[in-house]
C-alpha angles and dihedrals in degrees: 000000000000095000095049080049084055090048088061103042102251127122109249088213087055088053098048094050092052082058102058095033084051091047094043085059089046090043090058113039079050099056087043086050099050100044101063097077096052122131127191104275165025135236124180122204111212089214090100085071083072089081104065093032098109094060104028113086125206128207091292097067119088087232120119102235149156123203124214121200135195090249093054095055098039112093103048096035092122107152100301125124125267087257096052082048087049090050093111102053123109107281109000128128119187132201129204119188099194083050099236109079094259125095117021107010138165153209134196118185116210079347102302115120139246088268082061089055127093115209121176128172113220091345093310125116117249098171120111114275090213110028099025100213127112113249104205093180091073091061106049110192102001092148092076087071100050133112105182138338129196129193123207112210109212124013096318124184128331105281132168121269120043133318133307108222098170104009147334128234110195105182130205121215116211126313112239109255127219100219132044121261145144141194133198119204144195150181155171150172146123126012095020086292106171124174119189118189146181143181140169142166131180105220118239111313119212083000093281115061118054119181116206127169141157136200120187137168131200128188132180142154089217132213099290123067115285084357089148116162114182103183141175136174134177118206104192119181142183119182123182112205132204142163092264100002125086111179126173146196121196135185119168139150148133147221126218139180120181135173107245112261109162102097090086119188142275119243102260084059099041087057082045112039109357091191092049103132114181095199112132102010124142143151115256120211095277095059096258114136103232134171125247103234097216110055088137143155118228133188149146131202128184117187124205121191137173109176121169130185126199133186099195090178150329093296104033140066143157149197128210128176140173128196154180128172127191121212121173128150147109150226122223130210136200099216117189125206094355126182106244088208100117105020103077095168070079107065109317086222089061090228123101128195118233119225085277103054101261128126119245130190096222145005144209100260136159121227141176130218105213129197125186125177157160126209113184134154132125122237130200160179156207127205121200116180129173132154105298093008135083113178140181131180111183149132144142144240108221127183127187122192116193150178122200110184143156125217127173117226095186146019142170100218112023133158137182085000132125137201111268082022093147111217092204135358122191129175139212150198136185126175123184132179135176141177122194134188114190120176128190118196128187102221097186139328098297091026145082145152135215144201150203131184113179131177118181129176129191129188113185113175114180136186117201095025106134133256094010147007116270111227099150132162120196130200115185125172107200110191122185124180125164143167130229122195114199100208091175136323091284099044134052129163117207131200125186138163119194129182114204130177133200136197117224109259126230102282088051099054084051094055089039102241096132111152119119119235138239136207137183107197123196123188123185112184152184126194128184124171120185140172082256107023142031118196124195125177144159149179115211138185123184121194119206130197107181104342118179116247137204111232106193090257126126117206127223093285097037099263115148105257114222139193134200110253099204093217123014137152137197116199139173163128121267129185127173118184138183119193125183101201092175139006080254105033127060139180124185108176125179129176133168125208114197157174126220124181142182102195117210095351116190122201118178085344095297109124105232093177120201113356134153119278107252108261092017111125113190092215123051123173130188127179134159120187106202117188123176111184095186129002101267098050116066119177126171128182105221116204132189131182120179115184129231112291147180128254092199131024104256092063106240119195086235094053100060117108110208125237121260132201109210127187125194131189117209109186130181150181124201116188130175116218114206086225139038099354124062083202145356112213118192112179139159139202128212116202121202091355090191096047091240106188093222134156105202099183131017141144150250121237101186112307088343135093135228133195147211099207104201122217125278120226110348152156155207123183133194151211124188135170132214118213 
């Protein structure tokens, strides 16, 4: 945008600066507007669980999971993204390129990344149909409209979107209120880190319609050099409500810009300048090295939802959604001394002539890597109980519709070129359908079974995939079935035993690794929950035929190169506990201890053998200490370890990334005004307490290693009011 601003002789900061002076008045008469119709408070009517009903599971269901509710992220949801937020949880490792938990972030689960991960909002996908992995960054503060989130560990139960090959998040929005009610939220804290928030609802109107909505902006320059992130993102809801009848409308989205921070550093810098960040950077004509102000990161994303719920009767219920959802946005490079082979918007001879006449193989240019796409489908069930069943029959139809082209905005040295001239333009479809049928039966009083029935097909044609045309179906027969013993109300044992399959995505078709994968997942679990202790734990194996692997590599454009590993296995322990020591002091430890293995693996025909799967640690602890003297002041000491791990798979010295041990302090204040606010909340988050130096993600390019250095010491504090 900036250079179009240029074109046109206006300053793109000035523009910038209109923006946000424009939303920030925006930001204000709404939140007056919205606030003069608050009541006291705020009931939530637990209907809306309705919706995710068909692919969530409870303690009955023979599934490894971990939920996740609004009041347990509350207090420290700052301004980071949901994985940062999800960092604690049994088996969960997050990345953060800019180094402080806001911009481009990541998760793995028992080592398998977020490609590996099926999301899905409301029952809806929201993975990428291409590239299969969750871009937080799209959705900025999502977690503000959240009502609940759980993550199945394993293959869990059969779900829409594509498969979940190391876990499954399925996320709640907010629950309609009955009464009317608003907040309005902010924060601050290191690295010019501000987060502006607000959210209203109207409570149910009439008894039957409730409006609720957010906005909310975050800015910050992160913890690596020129890491800026300048976000905003807008959550808008209506809900009709009736005795039997649950119907939504949803619109929700969000804008970022960041300052590319994904090429990470090698280890000499690291010991020298840990936030160095060679983004951008380029040698003007006088031989200075500069940095090209707009290495950025653009996109926009729009959400559509419909979603109805219906009880019919006392036996039967269902589920029905529609759904469209709207990405487009780029990423632009300086890129000096280019080769002009392979852009001929360039020059079609692929040389170019400098100022004095003479030809010249490349040239300085600017370009931009554009993607625009549609994703739209509808999903659906139906829920039968009676007495001793509990049924569900469900599934979805899906299509995504996507461009992917290049244009270059500006170049030294260009001939027989014009501006919005595409160096390449490739298309893409997917189109992806299941249906699902999972049963629960009650055998006997301490036993019951459970089933699972899944079909998916996938069709994924691509133009300008090298070195051939994508045109691939895909058939794949998913079956679950587990078993659950009720040894008393405080005990039950679990088995399950759940088959998933997976298509390549399309980085892997371009490096030609296209084989689909397979997995066979056990789990074998106990559960105890007492007045004074619950007890979860689990054994799990999963079997791999010809999962795909990452290796460590980038390709050109930064994406994670895998390979197929003909046989692999992850297995572990893992153990989750919450222990209320006293009505004012509570501790609630996990770890996991695993196992994962790549058999026989062969890299440029050299036998490796066994050898460890890349991002894989074998140790993984949570802990969080909460502590609320009295009723208003909450304060929790949050802990992560995360063991030694490989950034390959054969295990080279220079590839290890060492373990690191992080502690976190989440403070807050709740007080309750007799006039204007329902409640005052003032918390604060530390970050890193102990100012660990730690990288906890990097890359290989070729034999050497690069790292994402995370931030030292640091904080973010918050104000919010209740109306």
């Amino acid at each position: 945008m900036k250079n179009l601003f240029s074109l046109k002789g206006i300053n793109a900061k000035t523009i910038q600066l209109s923006k946000r002076f424009l939303f920030s008045i925006f930001f204000s008469l709404f939140s007056l507007f919205s606030f003069s119709q608050t009541k006291d408070t705020t009931k939530v009517n637990q209907l809306d669980e309705v919706l995710v009903s068909a692919i969530r599971v409870t303690s009955k269901t023979p599934v490894t999971f971990s939920n996740l509710d609004k009041k347990d992220i509350k207090f420290r949801n700052l301004g980071q993204d949901i994985p940062i937020l999800m960092n604690y949880l049994p088996s969960v490792v997050t990345t953060s390129d800019a180094g402080n938990g806001i911009g481009y972030t990541g998760i793995r689960v028992r080592g398998s990344d977020a490609t590996r991960v099926n999301v899905t909002i409301n029952g809806i996908p929201y993975n990428d149909s291409e590239s299969q992995g969750t871009y937080w960054v799209n959705m900025p503060d999502f977690a503000s409209s959240l009502q609940s989130l759980q993550l199945q560990r394993g293959v869990g139960t059969s779900t829409n979107g594509v498969g979940a090959f190391g876990a499954s998040l399925n996320m709640l929005t907010d629950n309609f209120a009955n009464e009317s009610n608003g907040e309005i939220s902010g924060s601050a804290g290191s690295f010019n880190t501000y987060k502006k928030n607000i959210k209203f609802s109207t409570g149910l109107l009439n008894e039957h319609i409730e409006i609720s909505g957010r906005l909310s902006t975050i800015d910050s320059q992160g913890y690596i050099d020129r890491a800026e992130s300048n976000l905003q993102s807008y959550f808008l809801q209506t809900a009709y409500v009736g005795k039997s009848t649950l119907i939504k409308a949803l619109v929700f989205g969000g804008h970022e810009k960041t300052y590319q921070s994904w090429n990470g550093i090698d280890p000499a810098t690291m010991e020298s300048n840990r936030t160095s960040n060679s983004a951008g950077m380029y040698t003007d004509e006088l031989g200075n090295a500069r940095f090209y102000d707009n290495e950025t990161d653009n996109y926009t994303q729009n959400h559509y939802q419909l979603l109805w719920s219906e009880k019919i009767n006392e036996n039967w219920s269902s589920n029905f959604a529609l759904h469209y959802t709207k990405g487009k946005g780029y990423y632009e490079n300086y890129k000096y001394d280019e080769p002009v082979k392979g852009y001929g918007g360039i020059s079609p001879t692929k040389i170019v002539k400098n100022s004095e006449g003479k030809l010249v193989p490349g040239t300085d240019l600017v370009r931009q890597k554009w993607l625009d796409n549609d994703f739209y489908g509808t999903t659906f069930s139906v829920n039968y109980k009676k007495e001793k069943w509990d049924a569900i029959l469900g599934g979805g139809w899906n299509k995504y519709v996507g461009d992917h082209y290049g244009t270059v905005i500006w170049a030294r040295y260009a001939s027989q070129s014009e501006l919005g001239d595409r160096y390449y333009d490739d298309t893409a479809t997917k189109t992806d359908g299941n249906i699902f049928l999972k049963a629960s039966y009650q055998l006997t009083e301490k036993f019951s079974l459970f089933g699972d029935l899944q079909y998916r097909n996938v069709h994924y044609v691509a133009d300008g995939v090298q070195p051939t045309l994508v045109d691939e179906t895909y058939h794949f027969f998913n079956p679950k079935a587990g078993i659950t013993y009720t040894i008393n109300p405080k005990n039950n044992l679990y088995f399950s035993y759940a088959r998933a399959n997976r298509e390549p995505n399309r980085t892997d078709f371009e490096g030609g690794n296209a084989k689909p994968e397979k997995l066979n997942d056990y789990e074998l679990g106990w559960r105890f929950v007492a007045e004074k202790l619950q007890f979860n734990t689990n054994l799990y194996y999963m079997g791999y035929k010809d999962q795909l692997i990452l290796t460590g590599q980038l390709d050109d454009v930064g994406s994670p190169i895998r390979s197929n590993s003909e046989t692999s296995y992850r297995t572990g322990l893992e153990v989750d506990v919450t222990i209320p020591v006293t009505e004012k002091f509570m501790i609630k430890p996990n770890f996991t201890l695993s196992s994962n293995k790549n058999v026989n693996l062969t890299v440029n025909a050299i036998d490796y053998g066994t050898t460890d799967i890349a991002y894989s640690p074998d140790v993984i602890v949570g802990n969080i200490f909460i502590y609320k003297p009295i009723e208003s002041v909450y304060i929790s000491l949050l802990q992560k370890f995360v063991g030694e791990q490989y950034m390959n798979n054969i295990e080279s010295p220079e590839a290890k990334l060492p373990s690191y041990f992080v502690n976190d302090l989440n403070v807050a204040y709740t007080f309750t005004p007799k006039k204007i606010f329902k409640a005052i909340v003032i918390n604060a988050l530390v970050n890193n307490i102990l100012d660990k130096k730690y990288v906890s993600n990097g890359y290989m390019y070729d034999v050497y290693p690069y790292y994402y250095p995370q931030a030292g010491i640091n904080f973010l504090a918050g104000l919010t009011l209740k109306f």
